[in-house]
Structure formats: C-alpha cells, structure tokens
ZATI-890175 format. One record per atom (N, C-alpha, C): x, y, z; residue in one letter; chain; atom name. Coordinates in Angstrom, 3 decimals. Atoms other than C-alpha are relative to their C-alpha. Layout:
% residues N
+----------+----------+----------+------+--------+------+
|       px |       py |       pz | lofi | drendo | zake |
+----------+----------+----------+------+--------+------+
|        X |        Y |        Z |    a |      A |   CA |
...
+----------+----------+----------+------+--------+------+
END
This chain:
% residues 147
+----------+----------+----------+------+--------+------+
|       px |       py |       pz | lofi | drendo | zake |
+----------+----------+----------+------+--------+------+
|   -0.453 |    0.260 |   -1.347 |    x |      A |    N |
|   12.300 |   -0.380 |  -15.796 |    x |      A |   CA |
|   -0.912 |   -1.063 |    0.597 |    x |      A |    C |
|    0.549 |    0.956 |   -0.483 |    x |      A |    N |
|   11.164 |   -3.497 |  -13.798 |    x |      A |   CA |
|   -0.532 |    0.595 |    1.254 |    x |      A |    C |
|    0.945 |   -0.677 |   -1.404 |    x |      A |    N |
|    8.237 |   -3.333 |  -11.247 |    x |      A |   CA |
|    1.196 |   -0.044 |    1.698 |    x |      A |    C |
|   -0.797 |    0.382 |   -1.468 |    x |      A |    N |
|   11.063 |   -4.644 |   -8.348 |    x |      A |   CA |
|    0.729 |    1.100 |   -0.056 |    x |      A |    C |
|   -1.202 |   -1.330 |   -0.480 |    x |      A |    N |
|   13.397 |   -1.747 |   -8.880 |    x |      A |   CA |
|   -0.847 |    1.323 |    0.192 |    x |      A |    C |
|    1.289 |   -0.835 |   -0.411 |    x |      A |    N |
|    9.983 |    0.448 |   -9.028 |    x |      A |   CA |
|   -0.180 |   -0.148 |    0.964 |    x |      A |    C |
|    0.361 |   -0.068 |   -1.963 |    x |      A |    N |
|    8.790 |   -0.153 |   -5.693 |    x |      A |   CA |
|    1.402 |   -0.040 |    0.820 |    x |      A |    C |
|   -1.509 |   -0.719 |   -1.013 |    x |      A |    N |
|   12.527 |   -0.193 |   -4.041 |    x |      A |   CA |
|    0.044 |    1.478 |   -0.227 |    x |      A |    C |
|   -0.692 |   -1.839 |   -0.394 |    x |      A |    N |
|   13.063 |    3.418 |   -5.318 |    x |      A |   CA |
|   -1.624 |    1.052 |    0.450 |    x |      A |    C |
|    0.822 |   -0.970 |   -0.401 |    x |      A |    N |
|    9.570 |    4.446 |   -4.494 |    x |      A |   CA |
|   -0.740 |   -0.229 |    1.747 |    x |      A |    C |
|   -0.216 |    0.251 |   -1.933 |    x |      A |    N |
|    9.897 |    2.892 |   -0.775 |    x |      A |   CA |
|    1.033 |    1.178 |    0.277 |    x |      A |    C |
|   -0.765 |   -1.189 |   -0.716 |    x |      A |    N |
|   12.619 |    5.860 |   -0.678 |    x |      A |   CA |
|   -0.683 |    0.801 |    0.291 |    x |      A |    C |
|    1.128 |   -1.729 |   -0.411 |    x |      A |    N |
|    9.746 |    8.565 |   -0.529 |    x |      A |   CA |
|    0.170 |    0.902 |   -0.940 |    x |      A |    C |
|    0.313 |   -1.230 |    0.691 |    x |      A |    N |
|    9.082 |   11.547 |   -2.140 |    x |      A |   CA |
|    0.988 |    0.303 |   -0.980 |    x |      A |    C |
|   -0.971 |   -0.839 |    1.035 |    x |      A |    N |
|   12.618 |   12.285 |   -3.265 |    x |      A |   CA |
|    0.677 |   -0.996 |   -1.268 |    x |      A |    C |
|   -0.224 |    0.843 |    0.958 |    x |      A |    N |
|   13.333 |    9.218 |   -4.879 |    x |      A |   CA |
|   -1.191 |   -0.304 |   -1.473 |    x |      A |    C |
|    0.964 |    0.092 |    0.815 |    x |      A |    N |
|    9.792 |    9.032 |   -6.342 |    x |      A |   CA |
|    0.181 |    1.155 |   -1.365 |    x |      A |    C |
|   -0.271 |   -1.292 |    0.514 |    x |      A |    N |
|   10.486 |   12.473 |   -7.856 |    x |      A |   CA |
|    1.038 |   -0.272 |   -1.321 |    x |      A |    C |
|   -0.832 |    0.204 |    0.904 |    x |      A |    N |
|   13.575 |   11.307 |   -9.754 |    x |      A |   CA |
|   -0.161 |   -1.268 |   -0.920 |    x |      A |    C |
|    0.145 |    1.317 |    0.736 |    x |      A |    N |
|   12.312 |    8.088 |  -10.708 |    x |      A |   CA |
|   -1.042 |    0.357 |   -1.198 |    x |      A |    C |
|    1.372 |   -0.901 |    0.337 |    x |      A |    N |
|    8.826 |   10.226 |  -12.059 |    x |      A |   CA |
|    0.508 |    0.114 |   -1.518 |    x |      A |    C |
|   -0.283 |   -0.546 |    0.703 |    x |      A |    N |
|   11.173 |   11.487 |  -14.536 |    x |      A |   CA |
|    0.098 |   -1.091 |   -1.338 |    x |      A |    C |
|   -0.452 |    1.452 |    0.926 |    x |      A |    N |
|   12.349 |    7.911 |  -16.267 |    x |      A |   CA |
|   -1.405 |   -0.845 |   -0.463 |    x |      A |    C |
|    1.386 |    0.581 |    0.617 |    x |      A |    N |
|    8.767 |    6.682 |  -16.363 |    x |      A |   CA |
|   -0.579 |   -0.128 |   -1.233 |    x |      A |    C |
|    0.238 |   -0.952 |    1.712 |    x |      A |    N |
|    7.935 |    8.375 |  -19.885 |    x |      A |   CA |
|   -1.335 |    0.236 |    0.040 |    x |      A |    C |
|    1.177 |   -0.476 |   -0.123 |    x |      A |    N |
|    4.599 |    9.959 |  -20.860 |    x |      A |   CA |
|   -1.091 |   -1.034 |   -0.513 |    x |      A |    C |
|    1.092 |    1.192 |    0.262 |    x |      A |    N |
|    2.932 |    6.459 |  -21.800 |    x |      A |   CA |
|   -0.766 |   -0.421 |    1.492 |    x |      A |    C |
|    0.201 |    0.375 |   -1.328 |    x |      A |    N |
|    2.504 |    5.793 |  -18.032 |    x |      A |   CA |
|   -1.780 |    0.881 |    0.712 |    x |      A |    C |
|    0.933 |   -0.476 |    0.325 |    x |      A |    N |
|   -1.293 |    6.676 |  -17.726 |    x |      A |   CA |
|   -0.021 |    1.192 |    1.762 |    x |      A |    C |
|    0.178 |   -0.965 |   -1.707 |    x |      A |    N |
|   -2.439 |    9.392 |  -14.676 |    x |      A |   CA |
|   -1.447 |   -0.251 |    0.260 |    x |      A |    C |
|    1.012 |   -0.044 |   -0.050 |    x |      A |    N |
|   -4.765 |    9.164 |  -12.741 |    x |      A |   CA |
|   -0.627 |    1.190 |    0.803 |    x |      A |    C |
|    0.534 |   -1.217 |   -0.022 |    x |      A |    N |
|   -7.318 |   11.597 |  -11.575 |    x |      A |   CA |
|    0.279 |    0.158 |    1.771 |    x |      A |    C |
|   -0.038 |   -0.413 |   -1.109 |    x |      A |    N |
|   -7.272 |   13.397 |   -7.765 |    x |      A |   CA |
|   -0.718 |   -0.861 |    0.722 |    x |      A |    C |
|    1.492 |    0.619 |   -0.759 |    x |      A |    N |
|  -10.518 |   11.975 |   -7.065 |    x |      A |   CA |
|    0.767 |   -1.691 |    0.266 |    x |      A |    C |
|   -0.522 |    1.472 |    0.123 |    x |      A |    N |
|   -9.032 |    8.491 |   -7.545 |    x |      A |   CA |
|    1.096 |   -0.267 |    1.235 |    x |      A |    C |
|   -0.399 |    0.363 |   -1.496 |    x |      A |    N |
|   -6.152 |    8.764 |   -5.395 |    x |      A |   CA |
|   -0.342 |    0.513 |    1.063 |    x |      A |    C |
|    0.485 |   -0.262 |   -1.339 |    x |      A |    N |
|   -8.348 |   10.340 |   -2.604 |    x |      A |   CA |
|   -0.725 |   -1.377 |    0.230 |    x |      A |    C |
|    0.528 |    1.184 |   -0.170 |    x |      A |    N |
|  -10.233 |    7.103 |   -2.992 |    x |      A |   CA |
|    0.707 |   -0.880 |    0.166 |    x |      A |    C |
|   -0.808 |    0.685 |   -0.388 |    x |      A |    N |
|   -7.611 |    4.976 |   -2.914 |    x |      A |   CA |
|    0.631 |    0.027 |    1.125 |    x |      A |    C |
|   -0.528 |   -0.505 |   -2.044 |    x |      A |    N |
|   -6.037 |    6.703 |    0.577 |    x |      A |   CA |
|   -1.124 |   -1.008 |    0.533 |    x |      A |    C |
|    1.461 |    0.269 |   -0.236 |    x |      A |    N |
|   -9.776 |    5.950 |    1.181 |    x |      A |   CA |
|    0.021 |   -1.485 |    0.713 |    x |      A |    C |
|    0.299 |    1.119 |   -0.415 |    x |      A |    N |
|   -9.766 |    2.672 |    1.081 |    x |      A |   CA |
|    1.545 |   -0.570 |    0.486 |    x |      A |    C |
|   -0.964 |    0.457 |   -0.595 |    x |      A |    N |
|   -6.056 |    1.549 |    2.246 |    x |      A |   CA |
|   -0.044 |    0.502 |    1.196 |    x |      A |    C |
|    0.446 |   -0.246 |   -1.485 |    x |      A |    N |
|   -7.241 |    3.775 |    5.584 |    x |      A |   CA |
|   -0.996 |   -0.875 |    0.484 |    x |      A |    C |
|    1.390 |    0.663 |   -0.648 |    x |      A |    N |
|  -10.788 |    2.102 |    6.057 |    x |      A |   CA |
|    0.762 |   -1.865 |    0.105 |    x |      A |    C |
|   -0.591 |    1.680 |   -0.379 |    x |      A |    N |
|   -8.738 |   -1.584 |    5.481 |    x |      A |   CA |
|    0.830 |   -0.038 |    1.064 |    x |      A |    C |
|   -0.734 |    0.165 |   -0.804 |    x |      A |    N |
|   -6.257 |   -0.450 |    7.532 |    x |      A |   CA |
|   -0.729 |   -0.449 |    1.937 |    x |      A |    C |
|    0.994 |   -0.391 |   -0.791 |    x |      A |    N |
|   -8.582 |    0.642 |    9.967 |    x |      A |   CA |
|   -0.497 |   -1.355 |    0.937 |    x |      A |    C |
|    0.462 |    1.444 |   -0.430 |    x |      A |    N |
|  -10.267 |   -2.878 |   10.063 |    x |      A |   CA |
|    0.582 |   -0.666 |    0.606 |    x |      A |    C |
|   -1.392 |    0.360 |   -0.610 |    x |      A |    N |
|   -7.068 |   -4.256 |   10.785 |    x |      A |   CA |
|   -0.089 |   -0.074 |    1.160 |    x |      A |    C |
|   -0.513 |    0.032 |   -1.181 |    x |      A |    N |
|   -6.265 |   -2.856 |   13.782 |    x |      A |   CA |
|   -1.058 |   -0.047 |    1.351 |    x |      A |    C |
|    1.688 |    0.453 |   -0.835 |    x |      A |    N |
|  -10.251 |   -3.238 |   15.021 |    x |      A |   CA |
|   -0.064 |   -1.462 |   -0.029 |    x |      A |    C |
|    0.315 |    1.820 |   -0.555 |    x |      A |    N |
|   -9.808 |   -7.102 |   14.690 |    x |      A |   CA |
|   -0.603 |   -0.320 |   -0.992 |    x |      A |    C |
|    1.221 |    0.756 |    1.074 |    x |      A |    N |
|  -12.307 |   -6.947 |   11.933 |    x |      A |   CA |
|    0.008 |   -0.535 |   -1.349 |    x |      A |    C |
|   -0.435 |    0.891 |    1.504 |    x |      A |    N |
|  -11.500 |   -9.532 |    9.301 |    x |      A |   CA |
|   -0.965 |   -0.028 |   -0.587 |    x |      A |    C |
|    0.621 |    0.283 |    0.682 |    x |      A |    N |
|  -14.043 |   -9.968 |    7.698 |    x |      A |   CA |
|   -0.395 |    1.993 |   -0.858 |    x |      A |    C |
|    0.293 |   -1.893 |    0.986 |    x |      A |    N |
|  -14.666 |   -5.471 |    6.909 |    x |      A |   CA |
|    1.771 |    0.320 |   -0.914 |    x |      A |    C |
|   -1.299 |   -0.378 |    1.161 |    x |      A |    N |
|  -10.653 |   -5.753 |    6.167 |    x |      A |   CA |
|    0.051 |   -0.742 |   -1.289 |    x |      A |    C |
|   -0.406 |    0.556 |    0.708 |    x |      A |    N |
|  -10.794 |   -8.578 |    4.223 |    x |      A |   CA |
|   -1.073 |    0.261 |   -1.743 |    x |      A |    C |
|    0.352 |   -0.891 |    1.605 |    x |      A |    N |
|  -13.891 |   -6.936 |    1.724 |    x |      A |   CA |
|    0.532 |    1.002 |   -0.495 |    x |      A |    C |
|   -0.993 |   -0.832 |    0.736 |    x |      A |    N |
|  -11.106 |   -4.348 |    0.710 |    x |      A |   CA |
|    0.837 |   -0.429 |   -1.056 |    x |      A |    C |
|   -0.726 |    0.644 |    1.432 |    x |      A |    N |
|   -9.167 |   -6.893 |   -1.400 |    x |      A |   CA |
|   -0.338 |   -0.761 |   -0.895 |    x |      A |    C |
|    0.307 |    0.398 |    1.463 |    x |      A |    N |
|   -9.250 |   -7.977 |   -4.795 |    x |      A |   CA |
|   -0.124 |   -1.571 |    0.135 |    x |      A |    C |
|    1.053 |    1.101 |    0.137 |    x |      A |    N |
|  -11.107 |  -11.143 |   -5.894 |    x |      A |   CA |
|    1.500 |   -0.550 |    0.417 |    x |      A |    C |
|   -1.430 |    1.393 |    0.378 |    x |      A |    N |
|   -7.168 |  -12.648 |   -6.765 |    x |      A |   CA |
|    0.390 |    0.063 |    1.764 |    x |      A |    C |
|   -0.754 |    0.032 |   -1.345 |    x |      A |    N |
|   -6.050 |  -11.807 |   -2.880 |    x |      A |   CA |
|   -1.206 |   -1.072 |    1.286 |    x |      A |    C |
|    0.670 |    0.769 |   -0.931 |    x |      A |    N |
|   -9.702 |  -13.268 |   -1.412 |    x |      A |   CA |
|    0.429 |   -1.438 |   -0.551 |    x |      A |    C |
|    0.191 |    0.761 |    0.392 |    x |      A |    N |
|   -9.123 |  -16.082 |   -3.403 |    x |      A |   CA |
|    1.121 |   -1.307 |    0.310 |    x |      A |    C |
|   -0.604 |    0.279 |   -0.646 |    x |      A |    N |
|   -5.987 |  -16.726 |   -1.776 |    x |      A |   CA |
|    0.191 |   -1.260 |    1.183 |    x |      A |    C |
|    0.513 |    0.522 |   -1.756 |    x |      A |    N |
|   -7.507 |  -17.546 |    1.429 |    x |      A |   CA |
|   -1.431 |   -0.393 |    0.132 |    x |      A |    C |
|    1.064 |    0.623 |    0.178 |    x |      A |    N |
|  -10.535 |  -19.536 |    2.467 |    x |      A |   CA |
|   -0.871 |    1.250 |    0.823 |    x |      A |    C |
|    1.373 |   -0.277 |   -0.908 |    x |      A |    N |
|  -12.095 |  -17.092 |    4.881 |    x |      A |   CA |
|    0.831 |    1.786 |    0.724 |    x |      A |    C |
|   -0.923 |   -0.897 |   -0.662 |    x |      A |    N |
|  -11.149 |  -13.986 |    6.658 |    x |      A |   CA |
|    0.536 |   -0.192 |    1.079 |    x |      A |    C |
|   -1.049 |    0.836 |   -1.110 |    x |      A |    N |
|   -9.999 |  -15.694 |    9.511 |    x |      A |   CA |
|    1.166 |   -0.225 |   -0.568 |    x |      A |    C |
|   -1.615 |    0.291 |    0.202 |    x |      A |    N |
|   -7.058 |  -16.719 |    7.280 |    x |      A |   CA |
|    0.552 |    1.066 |   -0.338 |    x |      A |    C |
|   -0.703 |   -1.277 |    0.962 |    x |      A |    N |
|   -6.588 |  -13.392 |    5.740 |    x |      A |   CA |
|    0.628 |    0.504 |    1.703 |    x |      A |    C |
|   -0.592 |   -0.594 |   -1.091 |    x |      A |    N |
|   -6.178 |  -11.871 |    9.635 |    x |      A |   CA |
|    1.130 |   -0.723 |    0.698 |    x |      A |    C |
|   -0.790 |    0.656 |   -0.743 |    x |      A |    N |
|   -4.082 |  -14.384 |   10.574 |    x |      A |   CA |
|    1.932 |    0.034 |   -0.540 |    x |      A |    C |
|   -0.598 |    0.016 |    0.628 |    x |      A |    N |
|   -1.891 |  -14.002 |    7.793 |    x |      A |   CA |
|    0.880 |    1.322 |    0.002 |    x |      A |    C |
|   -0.500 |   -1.357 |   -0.768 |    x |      A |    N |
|   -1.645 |  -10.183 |    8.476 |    x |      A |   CA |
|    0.645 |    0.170 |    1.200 |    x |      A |    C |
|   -0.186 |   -0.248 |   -1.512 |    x |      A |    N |
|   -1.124 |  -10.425 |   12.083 |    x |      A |   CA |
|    1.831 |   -0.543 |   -0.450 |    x |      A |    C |
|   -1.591 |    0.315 |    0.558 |    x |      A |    N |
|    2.432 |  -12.726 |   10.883 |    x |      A |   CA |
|    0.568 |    0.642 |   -0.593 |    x |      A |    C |
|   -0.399 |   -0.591 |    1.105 |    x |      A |    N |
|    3.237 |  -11.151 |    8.150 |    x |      A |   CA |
|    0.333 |    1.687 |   -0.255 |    x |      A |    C |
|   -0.093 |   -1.777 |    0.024 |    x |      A |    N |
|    2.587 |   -7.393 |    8.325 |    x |      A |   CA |
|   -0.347 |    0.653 |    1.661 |    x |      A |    C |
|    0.566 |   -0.529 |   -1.368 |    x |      A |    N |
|    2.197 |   -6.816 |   12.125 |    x |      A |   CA |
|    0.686 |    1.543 |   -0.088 |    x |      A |    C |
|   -0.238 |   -1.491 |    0.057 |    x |      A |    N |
|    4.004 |   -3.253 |   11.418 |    x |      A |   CA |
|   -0.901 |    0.985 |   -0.225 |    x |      A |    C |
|    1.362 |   -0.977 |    0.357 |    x |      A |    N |
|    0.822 |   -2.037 |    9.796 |    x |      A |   CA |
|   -0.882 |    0.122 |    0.985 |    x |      A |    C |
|    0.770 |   -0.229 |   -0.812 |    x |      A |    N |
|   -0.998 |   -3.089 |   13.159 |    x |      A |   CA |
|    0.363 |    0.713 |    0.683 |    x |      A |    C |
|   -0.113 |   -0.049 |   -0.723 |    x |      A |    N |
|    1.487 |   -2.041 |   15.194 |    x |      A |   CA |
|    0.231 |    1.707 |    0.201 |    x |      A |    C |
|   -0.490 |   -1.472 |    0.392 |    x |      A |    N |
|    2.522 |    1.983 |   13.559 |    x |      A |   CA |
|   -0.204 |    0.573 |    0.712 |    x |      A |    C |
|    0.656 |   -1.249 |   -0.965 |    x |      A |    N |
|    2.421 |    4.811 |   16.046 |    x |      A |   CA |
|   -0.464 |    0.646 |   -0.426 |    x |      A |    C |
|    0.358 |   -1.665 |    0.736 |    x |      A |    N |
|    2.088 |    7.197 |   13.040 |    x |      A |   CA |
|    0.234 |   -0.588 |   -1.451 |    x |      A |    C |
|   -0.063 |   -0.084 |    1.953 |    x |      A |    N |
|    1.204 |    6.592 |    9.043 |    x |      A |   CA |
|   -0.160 |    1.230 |   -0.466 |    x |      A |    C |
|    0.780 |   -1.334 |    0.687 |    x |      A |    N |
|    1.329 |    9.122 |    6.531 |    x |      A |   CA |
|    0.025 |   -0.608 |   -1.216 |    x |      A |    C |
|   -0.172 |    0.586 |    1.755 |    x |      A |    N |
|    0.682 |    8.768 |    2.754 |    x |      A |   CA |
|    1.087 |    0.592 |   -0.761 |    x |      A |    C |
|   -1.560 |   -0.862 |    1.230 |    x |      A |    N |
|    3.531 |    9.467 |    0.062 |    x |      A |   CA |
|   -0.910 |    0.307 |   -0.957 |    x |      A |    C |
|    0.205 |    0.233 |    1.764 |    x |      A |    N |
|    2.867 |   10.075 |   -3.466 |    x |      A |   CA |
|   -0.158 |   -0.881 |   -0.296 |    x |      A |    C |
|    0.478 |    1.405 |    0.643 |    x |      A |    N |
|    1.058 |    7.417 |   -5.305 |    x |      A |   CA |
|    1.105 |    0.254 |   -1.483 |    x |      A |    C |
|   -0.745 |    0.132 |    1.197 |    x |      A |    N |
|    2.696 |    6.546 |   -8.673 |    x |      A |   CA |
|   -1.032 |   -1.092 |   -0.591 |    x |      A |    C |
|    0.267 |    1.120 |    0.487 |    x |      A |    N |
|    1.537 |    4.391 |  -11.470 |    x |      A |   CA |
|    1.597 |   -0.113 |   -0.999 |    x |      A |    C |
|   -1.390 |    0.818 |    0.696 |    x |      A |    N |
|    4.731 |    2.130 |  -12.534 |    x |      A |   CA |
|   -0.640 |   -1.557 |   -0.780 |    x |      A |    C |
|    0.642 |    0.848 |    0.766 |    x |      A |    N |
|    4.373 |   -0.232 |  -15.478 |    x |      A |   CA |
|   -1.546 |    0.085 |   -0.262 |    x |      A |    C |
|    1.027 |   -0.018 |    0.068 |    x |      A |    N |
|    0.911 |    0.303 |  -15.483 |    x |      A |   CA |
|   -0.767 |   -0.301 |    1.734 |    x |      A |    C |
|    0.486 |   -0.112 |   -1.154 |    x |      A |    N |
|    0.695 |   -0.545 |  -11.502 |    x |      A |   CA |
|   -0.431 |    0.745 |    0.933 |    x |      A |    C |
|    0.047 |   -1.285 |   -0.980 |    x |      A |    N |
|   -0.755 |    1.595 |   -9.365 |    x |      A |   CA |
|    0.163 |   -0.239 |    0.885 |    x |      A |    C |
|   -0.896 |    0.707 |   -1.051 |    x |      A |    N |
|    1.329 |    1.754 |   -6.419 |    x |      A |   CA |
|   -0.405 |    1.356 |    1.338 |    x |      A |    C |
|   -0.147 |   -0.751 |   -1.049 |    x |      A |    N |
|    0.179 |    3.712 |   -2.884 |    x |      A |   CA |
|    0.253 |    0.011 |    1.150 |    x |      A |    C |
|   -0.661 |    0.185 |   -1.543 |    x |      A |    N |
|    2.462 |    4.001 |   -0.483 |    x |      A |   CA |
|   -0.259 |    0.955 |    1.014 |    x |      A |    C |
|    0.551 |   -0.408 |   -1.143 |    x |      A |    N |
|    2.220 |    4.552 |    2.999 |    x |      A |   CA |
|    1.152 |   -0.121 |    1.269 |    x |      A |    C |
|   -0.608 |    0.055 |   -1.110 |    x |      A |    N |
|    4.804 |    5.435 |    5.938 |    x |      A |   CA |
|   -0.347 |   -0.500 |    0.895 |    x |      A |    C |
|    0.777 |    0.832 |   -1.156 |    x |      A |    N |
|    4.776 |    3.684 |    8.823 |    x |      A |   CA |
|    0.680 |    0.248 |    1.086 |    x |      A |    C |
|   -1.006 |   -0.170 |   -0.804 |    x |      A |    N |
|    6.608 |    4.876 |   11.810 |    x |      A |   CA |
|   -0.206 |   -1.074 |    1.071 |    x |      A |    C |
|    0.852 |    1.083 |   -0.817 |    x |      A |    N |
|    6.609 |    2.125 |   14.583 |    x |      A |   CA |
|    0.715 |    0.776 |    1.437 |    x |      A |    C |
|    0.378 |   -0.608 |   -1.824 |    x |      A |    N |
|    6.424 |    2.432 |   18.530 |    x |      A |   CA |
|    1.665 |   -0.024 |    0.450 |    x |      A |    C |
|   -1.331 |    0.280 |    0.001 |    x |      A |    N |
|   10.459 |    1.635 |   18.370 |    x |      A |   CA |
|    0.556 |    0.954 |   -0.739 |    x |      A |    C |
|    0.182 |   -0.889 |    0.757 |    x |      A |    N |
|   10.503 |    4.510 |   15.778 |    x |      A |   CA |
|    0.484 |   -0.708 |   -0.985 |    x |      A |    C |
|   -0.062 |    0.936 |    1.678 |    x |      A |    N |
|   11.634 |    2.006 |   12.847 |    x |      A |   CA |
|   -0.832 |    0.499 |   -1.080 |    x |      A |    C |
|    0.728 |   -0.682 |    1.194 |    x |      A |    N |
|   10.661 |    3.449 |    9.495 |    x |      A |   CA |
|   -0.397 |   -1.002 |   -1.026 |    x |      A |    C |
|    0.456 |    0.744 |    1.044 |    x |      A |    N |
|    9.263 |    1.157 |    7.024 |    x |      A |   CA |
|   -1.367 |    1.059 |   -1.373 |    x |      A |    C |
|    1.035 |    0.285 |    0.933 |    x |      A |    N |
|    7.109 |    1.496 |    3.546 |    x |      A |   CA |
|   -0.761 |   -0.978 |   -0.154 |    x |      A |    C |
|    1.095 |    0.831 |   -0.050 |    x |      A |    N |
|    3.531 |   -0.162 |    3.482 |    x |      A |   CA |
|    0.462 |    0.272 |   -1.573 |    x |      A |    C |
|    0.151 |    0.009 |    1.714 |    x |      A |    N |
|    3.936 |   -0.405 |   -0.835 |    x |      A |   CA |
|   -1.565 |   -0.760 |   -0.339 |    x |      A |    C |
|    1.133 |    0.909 |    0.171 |    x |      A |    N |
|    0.377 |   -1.160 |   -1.519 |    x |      A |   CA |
|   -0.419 |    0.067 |   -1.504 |    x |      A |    C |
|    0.676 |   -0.285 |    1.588 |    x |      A |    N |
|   -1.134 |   -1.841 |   -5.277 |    x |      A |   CA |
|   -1.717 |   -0.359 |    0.416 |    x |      A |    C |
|    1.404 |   -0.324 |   -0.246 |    x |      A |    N |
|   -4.475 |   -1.495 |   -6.039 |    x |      A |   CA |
|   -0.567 |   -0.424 |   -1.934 |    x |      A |    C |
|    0.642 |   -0.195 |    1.149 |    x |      A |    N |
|   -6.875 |   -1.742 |   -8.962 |    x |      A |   CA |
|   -1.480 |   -0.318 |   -0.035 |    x |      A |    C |
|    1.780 |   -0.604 |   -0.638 |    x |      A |    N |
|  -10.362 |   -0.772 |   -9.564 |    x |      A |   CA |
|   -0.654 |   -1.441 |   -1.398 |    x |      A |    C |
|    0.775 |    1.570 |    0.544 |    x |      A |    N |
|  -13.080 |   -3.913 |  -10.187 |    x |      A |   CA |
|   -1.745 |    0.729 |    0.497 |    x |      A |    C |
|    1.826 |   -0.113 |   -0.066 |    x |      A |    N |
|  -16.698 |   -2.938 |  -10.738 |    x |      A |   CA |
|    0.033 |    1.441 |    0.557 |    x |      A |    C |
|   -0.510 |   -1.672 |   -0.028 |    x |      A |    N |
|  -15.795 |    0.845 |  -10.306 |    x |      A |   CA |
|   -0.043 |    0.120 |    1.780 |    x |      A |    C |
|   -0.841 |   -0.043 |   -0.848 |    x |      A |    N |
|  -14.043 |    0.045 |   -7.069 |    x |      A |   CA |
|    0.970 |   -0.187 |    0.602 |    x |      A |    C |
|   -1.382 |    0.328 |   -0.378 |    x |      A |    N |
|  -10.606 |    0.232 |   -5.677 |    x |      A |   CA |
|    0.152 |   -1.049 |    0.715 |    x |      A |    C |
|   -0.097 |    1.353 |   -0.693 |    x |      A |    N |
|   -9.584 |   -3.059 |   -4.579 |    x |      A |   CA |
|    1.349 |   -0.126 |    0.229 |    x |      A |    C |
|   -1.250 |    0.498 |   -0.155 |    x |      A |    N |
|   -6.143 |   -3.925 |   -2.721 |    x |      A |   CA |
|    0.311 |   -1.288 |   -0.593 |    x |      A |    C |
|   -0.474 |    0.921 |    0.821 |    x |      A |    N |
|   -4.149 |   -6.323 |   -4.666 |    x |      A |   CA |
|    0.804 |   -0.610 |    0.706 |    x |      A |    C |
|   -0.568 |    0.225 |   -0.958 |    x |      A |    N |
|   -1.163 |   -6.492 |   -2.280 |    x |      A |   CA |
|    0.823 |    1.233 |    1.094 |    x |      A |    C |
|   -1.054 |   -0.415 |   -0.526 |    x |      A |    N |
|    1.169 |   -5.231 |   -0.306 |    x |      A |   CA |
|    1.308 |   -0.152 |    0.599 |    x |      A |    C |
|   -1.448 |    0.483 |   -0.030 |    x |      A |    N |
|    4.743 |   -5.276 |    0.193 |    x |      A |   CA |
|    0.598 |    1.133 |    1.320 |    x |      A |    C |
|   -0.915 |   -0.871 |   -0.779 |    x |      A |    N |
|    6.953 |   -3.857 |    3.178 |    x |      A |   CA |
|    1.246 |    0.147 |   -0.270 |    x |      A |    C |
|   -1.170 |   -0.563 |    0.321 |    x |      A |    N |
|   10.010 |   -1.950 |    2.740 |    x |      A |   CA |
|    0.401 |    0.844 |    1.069 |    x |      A |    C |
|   -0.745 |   -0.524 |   -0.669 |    x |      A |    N |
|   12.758 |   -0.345 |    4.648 |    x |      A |   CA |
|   -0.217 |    1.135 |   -0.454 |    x |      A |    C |
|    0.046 |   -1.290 |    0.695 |    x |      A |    N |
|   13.178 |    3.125 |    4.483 |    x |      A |   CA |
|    1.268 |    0.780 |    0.729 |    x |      A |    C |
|   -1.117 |   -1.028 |   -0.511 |    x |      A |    N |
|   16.181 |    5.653 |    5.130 |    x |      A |   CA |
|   -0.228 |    0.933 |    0.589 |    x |      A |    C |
|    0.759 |   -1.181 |   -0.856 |    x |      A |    N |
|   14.267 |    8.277 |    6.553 |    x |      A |   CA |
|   -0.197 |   -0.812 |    1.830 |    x |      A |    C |
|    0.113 |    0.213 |   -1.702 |    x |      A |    N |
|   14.910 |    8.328 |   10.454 |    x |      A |   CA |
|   -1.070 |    0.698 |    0.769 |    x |      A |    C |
|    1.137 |   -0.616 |   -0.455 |    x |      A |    N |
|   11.961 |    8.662 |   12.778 |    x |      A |   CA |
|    1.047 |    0.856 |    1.498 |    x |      A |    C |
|   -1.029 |   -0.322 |   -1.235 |    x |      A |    N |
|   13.039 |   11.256 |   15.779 |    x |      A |   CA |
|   -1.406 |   -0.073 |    1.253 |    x |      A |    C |
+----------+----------+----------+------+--------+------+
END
C-alpha cells in the first residue's frame, strides 16, 4: 500500500486506522510505549513553541532535512504561521494512534478549531542521535464532527 493512501485512511482516526492495521502485515516493525510517549513528547513541546512565538525552541524539534529547508527559524515560523495556522489556532488537540506505515512513523494529532472544523495534524517523525525529530507534517480533513 502507498504512503498517500496511508495517511488519508489514517487521517480517518481510530476506526479507519484499526482496519487499515490489519493490511499492514507483520513486517511493519513496532515500536515500543516508551517511544510513542516520546514522540507525543515532542510533537506537544514543538507544538507548544509554536503557539509561544518561539521559533527558534520549535524549530530545534525538526529533522536536519526540514532545518535544512529553511535558512533560519524566522523562516520556519513564518512558513507555519501560512501554512499550518490550524495547529496555532486549535481550541482542543488530542492524539490518535500512532502507526508505522511503510516503515514511516506516522503521529497523528486531532485538531478541533475555534469554528469547530476537524482536521488531522499527520506528523512523521524519526529518531537522529537517539532523538525524535519531526520530519513533516501534513493536514487532513477529517469526518468526525466537532459538537
């Protein structure tokens, strides 16, 4: 299965993740508890930064390939602020089920917004010098209605 139809059915949430879980096969490695508490970990503390202004504490959360992107964290916040203002703007995140697809490790994150609009934060990750580093993230719609 291709990573694009992976992250669409695991922007559905839980119940889609669940059925998709199944098609994966048992090559698809796991990882440990500890790991995705660390990973929450750090997609909260970046988030975090985020919505404190502080580019430069969000922007040491991502991976060499995402700083490398951008010259400075000034461009990284600026880039966020366009681009993903849903993540600044959420009334209410929660975490889903992480997954690893293809070998990606993928942890998503609800996002309810102040309009109640439901979106998926789809964030990947991967660990560099035995630490979790954001890679990217992708937004997605979601079918789940906020009340």
């Amino acid at each position: 299965m291709n990573r694009r139809r992976a992250l669409r059915l695991l922007a559905l949430g839980p119940a889609a993740s669940a059925c998709f879980a199944g098609t994966v096969g048992a090559e698809e490695p796991k990882l440990a508890r500890a790991d995705w508490t660390a990973i929450k970990r750090v997609v909260s503390q970046q988030l975090a930064a985020l919505r404190a202004g502080d580019g430069d504490r969000a922007f040491s959360y991502a991976s060499p390939g995402i700083r490398a992107q951008f010259d400075d964290a000034r461009s990284f916040m600026a880039m966020v602020r366009a681009a993903y203002a849903p993540l600044l703007d959420a009334r209410h995140t929660e975490f889903l089920e992480g997954a690893v697809v293809d070998g990606l490790i993928v942890q998503p994150l609800r996002l309810i917004g102040r309009d109640n609009r439901v979106l998926v934060a789809l964030y990947t990750v991967e660990k560099q010098k035995g630490s979790w580093r954001i890679t990217g993230c992708r937004l997605a719609p979601s079918p789940v209605q906020a009340v």
